[in-house]
VOGU-3710 file (C-alpha; in Angstrom, 3 decimals, decimal comma):
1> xxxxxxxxxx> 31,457/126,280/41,876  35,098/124,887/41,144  34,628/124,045/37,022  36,680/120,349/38,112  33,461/119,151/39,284  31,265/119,538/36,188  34,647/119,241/33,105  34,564/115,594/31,625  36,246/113,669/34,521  37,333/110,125/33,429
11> xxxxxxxxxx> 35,231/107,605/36,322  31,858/109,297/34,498  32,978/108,225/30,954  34,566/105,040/32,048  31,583/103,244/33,621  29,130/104,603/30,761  31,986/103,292/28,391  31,970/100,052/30,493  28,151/99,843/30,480  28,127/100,112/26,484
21> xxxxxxxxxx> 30,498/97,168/25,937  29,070/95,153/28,437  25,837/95,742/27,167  26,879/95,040/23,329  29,275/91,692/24,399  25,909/90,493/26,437  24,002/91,241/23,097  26,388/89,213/21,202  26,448/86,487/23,581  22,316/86,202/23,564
31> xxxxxxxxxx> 21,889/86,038/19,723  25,099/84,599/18,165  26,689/82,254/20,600  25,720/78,793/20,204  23,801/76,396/22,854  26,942/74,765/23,391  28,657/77,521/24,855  25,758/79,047/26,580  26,000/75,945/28,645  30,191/76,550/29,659
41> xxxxxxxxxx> 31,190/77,951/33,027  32,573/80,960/31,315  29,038/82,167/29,789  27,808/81,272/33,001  30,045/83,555/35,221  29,370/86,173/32,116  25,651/86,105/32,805  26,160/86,963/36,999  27,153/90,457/35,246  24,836/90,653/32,387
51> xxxxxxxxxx> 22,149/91,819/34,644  24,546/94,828/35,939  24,977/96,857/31,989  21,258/98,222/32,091  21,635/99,834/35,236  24,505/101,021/35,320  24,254/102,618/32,022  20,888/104,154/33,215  22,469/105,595/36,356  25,541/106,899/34,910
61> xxxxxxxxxx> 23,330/108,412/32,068  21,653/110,004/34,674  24,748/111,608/37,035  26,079/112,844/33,509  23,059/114,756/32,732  23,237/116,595/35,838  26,323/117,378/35,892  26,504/118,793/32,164  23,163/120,663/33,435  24,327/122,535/36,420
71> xxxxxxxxxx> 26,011/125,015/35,141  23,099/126,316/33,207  20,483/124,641/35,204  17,624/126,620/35,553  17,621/127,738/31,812  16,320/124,045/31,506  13,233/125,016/33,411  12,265/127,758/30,734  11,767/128,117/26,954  14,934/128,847/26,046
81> xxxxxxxxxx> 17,856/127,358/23,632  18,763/125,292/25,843  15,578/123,415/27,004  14,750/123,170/23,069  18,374/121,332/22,591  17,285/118,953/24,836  13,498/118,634/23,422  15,025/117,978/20,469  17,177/115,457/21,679  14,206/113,828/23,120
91> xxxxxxxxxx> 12,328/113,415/20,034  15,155/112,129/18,463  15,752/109,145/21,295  11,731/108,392/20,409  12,000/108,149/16,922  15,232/106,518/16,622  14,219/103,732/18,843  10,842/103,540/17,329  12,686/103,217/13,526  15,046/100,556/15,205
101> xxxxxxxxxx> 11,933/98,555/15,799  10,105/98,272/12,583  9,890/95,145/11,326  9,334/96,296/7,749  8,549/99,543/5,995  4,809/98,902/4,802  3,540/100,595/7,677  -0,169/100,398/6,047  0,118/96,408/6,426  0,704/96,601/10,183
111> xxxxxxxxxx> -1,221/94,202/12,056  -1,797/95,306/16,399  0,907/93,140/17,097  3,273/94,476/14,784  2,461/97,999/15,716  3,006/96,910/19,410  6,211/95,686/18,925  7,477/98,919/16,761  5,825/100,969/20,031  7,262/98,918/22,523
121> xxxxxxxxxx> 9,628/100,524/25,133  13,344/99,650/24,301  16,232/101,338/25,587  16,820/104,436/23,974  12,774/105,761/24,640  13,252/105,120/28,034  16,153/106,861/28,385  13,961/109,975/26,330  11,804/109,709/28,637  13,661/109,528/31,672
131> xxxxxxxxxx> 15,411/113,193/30,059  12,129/114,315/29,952  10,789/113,439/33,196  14,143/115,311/34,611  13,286/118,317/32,771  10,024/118,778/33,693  11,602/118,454/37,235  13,473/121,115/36,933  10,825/123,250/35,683  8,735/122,300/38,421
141> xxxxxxxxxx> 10,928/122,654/41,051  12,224/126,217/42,543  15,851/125,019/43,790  18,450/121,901/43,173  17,553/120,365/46,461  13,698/120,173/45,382  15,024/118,415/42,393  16,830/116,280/44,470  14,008/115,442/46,922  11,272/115,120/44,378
151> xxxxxxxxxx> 13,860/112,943/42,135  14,324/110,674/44,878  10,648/110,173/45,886  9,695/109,807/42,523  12,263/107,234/42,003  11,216/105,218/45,155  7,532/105,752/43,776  8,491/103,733/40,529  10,224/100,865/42,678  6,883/100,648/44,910
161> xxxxxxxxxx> 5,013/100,779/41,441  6,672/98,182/39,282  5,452/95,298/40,851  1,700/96,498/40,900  1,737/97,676/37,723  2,699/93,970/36,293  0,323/92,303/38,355  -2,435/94,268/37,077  -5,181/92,545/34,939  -5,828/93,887/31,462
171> xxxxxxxxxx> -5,138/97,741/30,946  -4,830/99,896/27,650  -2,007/98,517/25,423  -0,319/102,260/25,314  -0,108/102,253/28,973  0,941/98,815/29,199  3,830/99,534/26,965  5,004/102,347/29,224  5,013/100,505/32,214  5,561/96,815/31,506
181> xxxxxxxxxx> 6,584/94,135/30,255  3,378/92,399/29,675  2,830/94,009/26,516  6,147/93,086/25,173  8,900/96,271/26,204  12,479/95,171/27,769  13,108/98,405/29,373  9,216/99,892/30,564  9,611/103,184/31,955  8,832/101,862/35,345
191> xxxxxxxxxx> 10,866/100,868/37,143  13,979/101,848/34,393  13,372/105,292/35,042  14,303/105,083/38,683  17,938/103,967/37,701  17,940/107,382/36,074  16,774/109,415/38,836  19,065/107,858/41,460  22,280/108,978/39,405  20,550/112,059/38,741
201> xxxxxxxxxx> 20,549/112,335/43,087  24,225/111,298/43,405  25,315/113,790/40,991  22,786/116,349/42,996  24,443/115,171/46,071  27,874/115,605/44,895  27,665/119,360/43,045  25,712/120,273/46,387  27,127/118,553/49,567  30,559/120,177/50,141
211> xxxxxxxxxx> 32,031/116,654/51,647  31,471/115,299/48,437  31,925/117,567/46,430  36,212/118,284/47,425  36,432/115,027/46,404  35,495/112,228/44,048  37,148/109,356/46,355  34,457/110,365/49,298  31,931/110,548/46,393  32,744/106,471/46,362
221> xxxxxxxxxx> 32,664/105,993/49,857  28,899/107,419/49,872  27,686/105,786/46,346  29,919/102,349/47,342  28,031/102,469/50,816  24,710/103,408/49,288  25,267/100,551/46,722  26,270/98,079/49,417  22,938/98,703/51,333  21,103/98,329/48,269
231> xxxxxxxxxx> 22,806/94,967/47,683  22,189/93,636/50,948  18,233/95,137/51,100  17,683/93,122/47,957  19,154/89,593/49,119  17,642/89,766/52,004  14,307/90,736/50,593  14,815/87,717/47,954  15,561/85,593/50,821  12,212/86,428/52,764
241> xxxxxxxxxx> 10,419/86,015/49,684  11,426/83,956/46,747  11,028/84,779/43,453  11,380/83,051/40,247  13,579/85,795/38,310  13,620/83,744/35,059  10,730/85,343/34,747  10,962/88,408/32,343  8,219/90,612/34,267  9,480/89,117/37,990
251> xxxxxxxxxx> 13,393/90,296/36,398  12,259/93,965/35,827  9,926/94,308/38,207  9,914/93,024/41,344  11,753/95,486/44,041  14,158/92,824/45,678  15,913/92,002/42,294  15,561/95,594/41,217  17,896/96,870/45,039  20,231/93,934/44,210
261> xxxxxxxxxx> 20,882/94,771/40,550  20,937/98,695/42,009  23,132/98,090/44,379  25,464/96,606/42,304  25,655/99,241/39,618  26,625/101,791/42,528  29,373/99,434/43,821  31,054/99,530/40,396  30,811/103,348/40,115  31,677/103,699/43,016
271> xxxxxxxxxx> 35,097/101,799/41,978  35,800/103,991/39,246  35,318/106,961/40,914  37,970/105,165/43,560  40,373/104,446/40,999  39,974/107,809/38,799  39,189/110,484/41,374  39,789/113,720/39,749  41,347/112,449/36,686  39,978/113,993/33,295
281> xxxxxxxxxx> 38,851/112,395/30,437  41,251/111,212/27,748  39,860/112,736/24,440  39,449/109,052/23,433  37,452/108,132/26,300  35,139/111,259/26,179  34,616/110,346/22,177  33,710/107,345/23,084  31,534/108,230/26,035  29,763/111,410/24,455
291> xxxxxxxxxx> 28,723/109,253/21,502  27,442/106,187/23,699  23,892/105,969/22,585  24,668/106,239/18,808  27,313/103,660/19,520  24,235/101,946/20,605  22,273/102,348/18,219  24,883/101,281/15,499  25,376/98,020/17,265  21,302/97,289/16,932
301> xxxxxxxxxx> 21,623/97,732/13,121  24,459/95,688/12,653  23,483/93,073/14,676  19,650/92,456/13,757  19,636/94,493/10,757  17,087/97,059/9,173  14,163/96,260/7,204  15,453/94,218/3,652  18,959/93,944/5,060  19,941/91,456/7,508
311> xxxxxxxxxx> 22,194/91,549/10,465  24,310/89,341/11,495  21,763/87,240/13,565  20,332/86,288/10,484  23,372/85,753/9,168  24,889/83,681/11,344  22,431/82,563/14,168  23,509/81,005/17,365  26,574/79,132/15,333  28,951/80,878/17,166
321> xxxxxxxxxx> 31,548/79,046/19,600  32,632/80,959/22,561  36,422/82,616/21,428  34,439/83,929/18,481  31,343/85,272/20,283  34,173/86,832/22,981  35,784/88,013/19,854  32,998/89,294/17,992  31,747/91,837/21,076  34,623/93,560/21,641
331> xxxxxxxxxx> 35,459/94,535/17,429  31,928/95,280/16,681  31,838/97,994/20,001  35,183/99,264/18,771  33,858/99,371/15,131  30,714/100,769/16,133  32,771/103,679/18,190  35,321/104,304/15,186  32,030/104,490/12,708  29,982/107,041/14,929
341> xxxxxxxxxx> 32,796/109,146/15,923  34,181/109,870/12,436  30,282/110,278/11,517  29,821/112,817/13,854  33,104/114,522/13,245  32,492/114,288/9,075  28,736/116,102/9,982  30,255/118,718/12,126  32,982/119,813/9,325  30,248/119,713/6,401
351> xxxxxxxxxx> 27,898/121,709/8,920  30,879/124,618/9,286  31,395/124,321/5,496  28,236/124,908/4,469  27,365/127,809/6,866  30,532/129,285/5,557  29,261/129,049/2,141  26,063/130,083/3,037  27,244/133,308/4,573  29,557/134,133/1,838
361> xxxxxxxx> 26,756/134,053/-1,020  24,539/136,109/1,844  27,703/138,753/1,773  28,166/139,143/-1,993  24,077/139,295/-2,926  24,375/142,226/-0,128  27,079/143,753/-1,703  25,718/142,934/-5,825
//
């Protein structure tokens, strides 16, 4: 397999880099900017792509992880070093998202509805599970076109799924959580996960199918056609049958808005992989990209603010008029990126350091 297909290639990290700042500016905009601006044209063009970030994060998260997978693929199918790495990365998603949640530390005093909103499914569990559900794909399946087959159909089964599983009556608050929004999660597992799953098939389909494979630009012509077909299944589906998507639940779940939103996450891939083609990453961009979810995660504490220490929405509060909320999103993402990256790069020297020490007082009590 030519390595140029699975190396960092720039249309990858620049729509997950795109999805992060959209998804931080749209987090700005919903807590800090003030009523008066949330009733301008400009917010109001904003919000026709605040519905794309989720999405398209979710499906780019997906292609990546196939496509840093394949070249070791089936060792993430066995107990190995590998599958363990990514375990581990699991249970970190889980418990960093649950920590971001908790609304203060004295757990003991936790009424249900506080301990359903620290269990509640945000972003960053559904993505760990998501990771999870692809590994235990892989394990299950015996070649990369089973993955890609059982991907698919379990993607299209969490579509079908998402409707029935909000208009169910009353059902155990765990499971609720999972698959919901009832119970109070933003991003349930279903139908999230199938955002996932469908970038995990395009990155299947273009490792595997040789005509998209040679090249990146057909790879758009596929995922821009895919994502137009998804755009127009959806409005015509809304069309046939209304919904009211103000409605949280009827916004996650129900399939029509799901294909629309779909479709038009593919269409903007689709343009970057037009644009970039075969371009590699600039060590900026793949920074930026490789560290998206702490990036994320950064943003969450500085905007809403940890238990005892408040963010700047309870700082500030909607008070915000629109050049400063417009403002605002683009320096914290940048700050956010500047503050992770050096992070990680200040843990990675002290890591080297400290094995070096460790191995030289190992050498001399061998030699005392």
């Amino acid at each position: 397999m030519p390595d140029d297909r699975t190396r960092r290639l720039g249309f990858i990290d620049s729509a997950r880099t795109l999805a992060m700042a959209l998804m931080v500016q749209g987090h700005v905009c919903d807590n800090l900017l003030s009523a008066s601006g949330k009733a301008s044209e400009l917010y109001q063009r904003h919000l026709l792509v605040r519905g794309l970030t989720g999405p398209l994060f979710f499906l780019v998260s997906g292609f990546a992880f196939v496509v840093a997978s394949d070249s070791a693929w089936h060792e993430y199918g066995r107990p190995g070093d590998r599958l363990w790495g990514r375990l581990r990365r699991v249970a970190l998603l889980l418990g960093v998202g649950t920590l971001l949640q908790i609304p203060r530390w004295s757990g003991p005093a936790f009424t249900r509805d506080d301990w359903v909103y620290v269990l509640r499914c945000g972003v960053l569990h559904t993505i760990a599970w998501s990771l999870l559900t692809a590994l235990g794909l892989i394990a299950l399946t015996r070649s990369r076109r089973a993955f890609t087959l059982a991907a698919l159909g379990l993607a299209a089964l969490a579509i079908a799924a998402a409707p029935l599983a909000s208009a169910s009556g009353t059902m155990p608050v765990a499971l609720g959580l999972l698959i919901r929004t009832q119970e109070g999660s933003l991003f349930p597992v279903v139908p999230w996960i199938a955002h996932f799953l469908l970038g995990a098939v395009a990155a299947r389909l273009y490792l595997d199918v040789r005509h998209l494979g040679t090249s990146p630009r057909r790879l758009a012509l596929f995922t821009g056609s895919a994502g137009a077909t998804l755009l127009l299944g959806g409005s015509l589906w809304q069309a046939l049958q209304p919904v009211d998507t103000r409605l949280l639940a009827v916004w996650v779940s129900d399939p029509a808005v799901f294909l629309s939103r779909a479709g038009l996450a593919w269409c903007v891939f689709a343009l970057f992989a037009l644009a970039l083609g075969r371009l590699a990453s600039r060590p900026w961009l793949k920074a930026v990209a490789s560290h998206a979810l702490s990036i994320y995660v950064a943003h969450l504490v500085v905007l809403y603010g940890i238990p005892d220490h408040p963010g700047l929405v309870q700082r500030y509060g909607a008070t915000l008029d629109l050049a400063q909320t417009y403002l605002t999103g683009p320096l914290l993402f940048v700050g956010c990126a500047i503050a992770m990256i050096a992070l990680s790069s200040f843990a990675q020297a002290l890591g080297t350091r400290l094995r070096a020490a460790a191995a030289r007082v190992f050498l001399a009590g061998a030699r005392g």
